[in-house]
C-alpha positions in Angstrom: 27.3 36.1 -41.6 27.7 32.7 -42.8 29.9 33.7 -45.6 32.6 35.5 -42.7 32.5 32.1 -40.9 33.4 29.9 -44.2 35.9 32.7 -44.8 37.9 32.9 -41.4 37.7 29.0 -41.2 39.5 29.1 -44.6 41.9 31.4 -43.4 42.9 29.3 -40.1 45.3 26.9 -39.9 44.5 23.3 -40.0 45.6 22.6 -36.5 43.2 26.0 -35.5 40.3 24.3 -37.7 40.6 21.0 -35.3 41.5 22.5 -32.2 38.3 24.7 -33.0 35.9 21.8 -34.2 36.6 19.6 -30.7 36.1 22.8 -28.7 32.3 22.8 -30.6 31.6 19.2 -29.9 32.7 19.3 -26.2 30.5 22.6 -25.8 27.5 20.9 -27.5 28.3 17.4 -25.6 28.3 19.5 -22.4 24.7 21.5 -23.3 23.7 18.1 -23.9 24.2 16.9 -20.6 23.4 19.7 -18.7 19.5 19.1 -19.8 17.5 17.4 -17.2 17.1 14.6 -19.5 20.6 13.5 -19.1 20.3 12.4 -16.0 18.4 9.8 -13.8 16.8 12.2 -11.4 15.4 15.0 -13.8 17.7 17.3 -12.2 20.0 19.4 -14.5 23.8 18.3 -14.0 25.9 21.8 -13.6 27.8 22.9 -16.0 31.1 22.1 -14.5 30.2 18.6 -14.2 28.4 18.7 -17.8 31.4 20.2 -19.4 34.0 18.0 -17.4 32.2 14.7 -18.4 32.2 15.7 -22.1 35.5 16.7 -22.0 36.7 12.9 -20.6 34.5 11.1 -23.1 36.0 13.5 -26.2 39.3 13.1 -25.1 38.4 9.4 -24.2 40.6 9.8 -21.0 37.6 7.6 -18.9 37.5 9.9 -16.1 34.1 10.8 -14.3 32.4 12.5 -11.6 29.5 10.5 -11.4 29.0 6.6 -12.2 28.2 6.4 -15.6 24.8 3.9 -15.1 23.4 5.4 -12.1 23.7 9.1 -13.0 23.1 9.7 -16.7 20.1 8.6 -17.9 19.7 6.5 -21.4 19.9 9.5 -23.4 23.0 11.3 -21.3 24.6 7.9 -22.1 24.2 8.1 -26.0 25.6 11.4 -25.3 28.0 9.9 -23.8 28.6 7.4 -26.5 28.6 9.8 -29.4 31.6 12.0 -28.2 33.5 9.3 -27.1 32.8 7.6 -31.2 34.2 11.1 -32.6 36.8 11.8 -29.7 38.2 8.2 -30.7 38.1 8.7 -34.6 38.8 12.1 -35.0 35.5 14.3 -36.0 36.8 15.1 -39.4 36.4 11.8 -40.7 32.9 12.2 -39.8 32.6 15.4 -41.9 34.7 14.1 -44.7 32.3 10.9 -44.9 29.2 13.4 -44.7 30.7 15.3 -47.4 31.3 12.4 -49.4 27.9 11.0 -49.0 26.4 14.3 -50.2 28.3 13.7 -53.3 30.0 17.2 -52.5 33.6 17.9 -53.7 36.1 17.8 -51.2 38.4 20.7 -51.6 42.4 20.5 -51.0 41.8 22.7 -47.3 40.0 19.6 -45.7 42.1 17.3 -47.2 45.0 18.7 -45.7 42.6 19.0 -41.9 41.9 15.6 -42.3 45.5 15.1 -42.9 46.7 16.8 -39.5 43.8 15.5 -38.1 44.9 11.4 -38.3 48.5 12.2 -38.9 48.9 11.3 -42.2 51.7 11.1 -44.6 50.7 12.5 -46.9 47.5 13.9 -48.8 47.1 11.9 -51.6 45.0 9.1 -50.5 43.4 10.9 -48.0 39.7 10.2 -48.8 39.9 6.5 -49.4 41.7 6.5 -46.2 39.0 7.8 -44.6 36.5 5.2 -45.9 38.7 2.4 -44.4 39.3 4.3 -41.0 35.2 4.5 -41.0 34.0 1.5 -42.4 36.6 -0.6 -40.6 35.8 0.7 -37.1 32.5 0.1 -37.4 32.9 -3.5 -38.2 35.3 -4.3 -35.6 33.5 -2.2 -33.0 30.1 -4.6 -34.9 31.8 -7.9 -34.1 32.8 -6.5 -30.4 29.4 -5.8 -29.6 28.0 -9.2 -31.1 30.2 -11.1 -29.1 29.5 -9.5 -25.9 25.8 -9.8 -26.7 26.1 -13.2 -26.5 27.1 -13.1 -22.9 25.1 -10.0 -21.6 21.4 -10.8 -23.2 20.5 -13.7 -21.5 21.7 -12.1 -18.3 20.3 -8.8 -18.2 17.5 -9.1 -20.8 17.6 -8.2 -24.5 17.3 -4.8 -24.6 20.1 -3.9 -22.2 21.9 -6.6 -23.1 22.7 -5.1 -26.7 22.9 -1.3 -25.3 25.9 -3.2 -23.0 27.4 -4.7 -25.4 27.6 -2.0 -28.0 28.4 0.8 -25.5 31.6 -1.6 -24.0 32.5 -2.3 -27.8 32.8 1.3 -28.7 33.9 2.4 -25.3 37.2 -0.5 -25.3 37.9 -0.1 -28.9 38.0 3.9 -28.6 40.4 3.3 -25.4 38.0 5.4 -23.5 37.6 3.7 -20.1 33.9 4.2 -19.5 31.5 1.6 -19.1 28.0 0.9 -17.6 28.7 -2.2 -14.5 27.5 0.5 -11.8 24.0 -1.6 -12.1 25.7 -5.0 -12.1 28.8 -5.2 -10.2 28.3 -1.3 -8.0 28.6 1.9 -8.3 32.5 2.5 -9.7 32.9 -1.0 -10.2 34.3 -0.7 -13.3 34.9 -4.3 -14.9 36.4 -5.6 -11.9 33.5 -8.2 -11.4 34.9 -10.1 -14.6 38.0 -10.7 -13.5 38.8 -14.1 -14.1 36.1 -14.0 -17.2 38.4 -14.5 -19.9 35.4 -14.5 -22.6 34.5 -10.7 -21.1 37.5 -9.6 -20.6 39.3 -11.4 -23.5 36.7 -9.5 -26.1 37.8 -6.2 -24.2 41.1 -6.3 -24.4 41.1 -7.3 -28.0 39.6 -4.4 -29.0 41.3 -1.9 -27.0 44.7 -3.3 -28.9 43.2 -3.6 -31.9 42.0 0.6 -31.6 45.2 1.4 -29.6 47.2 -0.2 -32.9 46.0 2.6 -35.2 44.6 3.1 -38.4 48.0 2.7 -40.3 48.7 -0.2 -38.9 46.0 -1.7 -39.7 46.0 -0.8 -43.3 49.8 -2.3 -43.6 49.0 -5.7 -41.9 46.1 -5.9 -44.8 48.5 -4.7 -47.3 51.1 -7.3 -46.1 48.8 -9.7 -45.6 50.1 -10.4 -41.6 53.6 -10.9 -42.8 55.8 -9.3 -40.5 58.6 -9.2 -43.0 57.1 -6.9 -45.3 55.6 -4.5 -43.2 57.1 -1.0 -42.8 59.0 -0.1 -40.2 56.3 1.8 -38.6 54.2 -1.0 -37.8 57.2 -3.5 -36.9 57.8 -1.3 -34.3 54.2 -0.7 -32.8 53.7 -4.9 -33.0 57.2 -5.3 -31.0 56.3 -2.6 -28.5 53.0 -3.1 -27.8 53.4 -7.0 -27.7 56.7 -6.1 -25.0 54.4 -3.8 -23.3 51.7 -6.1 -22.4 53.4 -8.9 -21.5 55.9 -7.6 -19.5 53.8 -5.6 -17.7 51.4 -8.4 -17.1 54.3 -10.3 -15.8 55.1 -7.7 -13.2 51.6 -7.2 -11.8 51.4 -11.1 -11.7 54.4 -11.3 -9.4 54.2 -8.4 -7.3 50.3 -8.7 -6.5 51.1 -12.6 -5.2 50.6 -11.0 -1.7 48.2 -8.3 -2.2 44.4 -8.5 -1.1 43.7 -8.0 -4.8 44.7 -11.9 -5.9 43.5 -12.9 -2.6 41.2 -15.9 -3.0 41.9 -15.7 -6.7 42.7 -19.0 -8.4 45.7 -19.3 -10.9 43.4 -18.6 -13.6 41.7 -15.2 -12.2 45.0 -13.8 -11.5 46.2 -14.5 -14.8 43.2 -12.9 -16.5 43.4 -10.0 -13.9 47.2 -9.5 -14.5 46.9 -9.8 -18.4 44.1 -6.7 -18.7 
């Protein structure tokens, strides 16, 4: 039986293989969250709910049905957590790293999935790639969480304060959109009690440009060492654009929110920050 699997799988195309593989994890992500467990109460989500949540957090398109700290319990949020983590990095760099750390040979076919899977150039490469996509997420997403330790331990106790700040750090740099304020600032709140908190929301923002950047980019402004110069083309333009982006669209909330009830109240400052993330 096993042996039929391995040999369709090898058979598929490597699009099929991924398409496949996130279908798994959003059907295990959903029997995960259907368990009573998952949630607050002890009463089983349905599925719809189940399957749409781990759909959003997979997809990391932050959408929910339910407020993400009042409804799932702990372990529904590590749930939570987990799929957005392989949603964000793609789950084949997970299996390559797996592989890799059983000392198993990784055959051409998953090179080539792992290819399509992060839209690379080419296959050469492809493993050391990997190591950089995994190792370096985990450091930024590291020094994300340590900073916003610092500001949510001594407000809402250790504990918390380090389940906080590592679920916001993954959450931002993946460019997923969830987060865990329904017990500090309401129920849907979002991060909208921070506005104005440029050490909060500065951290944020940081990494979701930093992830939204991408791994190739990245790996050139090491390469290049920051110098715009001689960085390829690719990277020139995602700097320019994303930079362009940002600011004007910061500048056009700023002006045309002057004489909304959002900046009302707000000094100089707040609607700067609010404007800017």
């Amino acid at each position: 039986m096993v042996n039929q699997i391995i040999g369709r799988l090898r058979r598929m195309s490597p699009m099929k293989i991924i398409f496949l593989g996130y279908c798994v994890i959003v059907l295990m992500g959903t029997l995960l969250l259907s368990l009573p467990a998952a949630t607050r109460t002890g009463q089983p989500s349905s599925f719809s709910d189940a399957f749409f949540t781990a759909t959003s957090a997979t997809c990391v398109t932050g959408l929910v049905r339910f407020d993400t700290y009042l409804h799932w319990s702990p372990f529904g949020q590590g749930v939570i957590l987990s799929l957005i983590q392989i949603g964000g990095m793609g789950f084949m760099t997970y299996a390559i790293a797996l592989i890799a750390l059983m000392r198993r040979k990784i055959g051409l076919g998953t090179r080539v999935v792992m290819q399509n899977s992060i839209a690379a150039p080419h296959v050469g490469g492809i493993v050391r790639m990997t190591r950089f996509i995994l190792l370096g997420s985990l450091l930024v997403e590291g020094i994300g969480a340590l900073l916003l330790g610092f500001y949510f331990c001594p407000r809402i106790g250790l504990w918390q304060g380090i389940w906080f700040a590592v679920f916001h750090s993954v959450s931002a740099f993946c460019n997923a959109g969830f987060d865990l304020m329904g017990d500090v600032t309401g129920p849907y709140s979002s991060l909208t009690g921070f506005v104005g908190n440029w050490y909060v929301t500065g951290i944020i923002m940081a990494l979701i440009v930093i992830g939204g950047l991408g791994f190739f980019v990245w790996k050139d402004l090491l390469d290049t060492r920051f110098r715009f110069s001689r960085m390829r083309l690719h990277t020139k333009m995602v700097l320019s654009v994303t930079l362009l982006l940002i600011l004007i669209g910061a500048l056009g909330i700023f002006l045309m929110e002057q004489e909304s009830e959002a900046f009302a109240g707000k000094t100089l400052s707040e609607q700067a920050a609010g404007a800017l993330f």
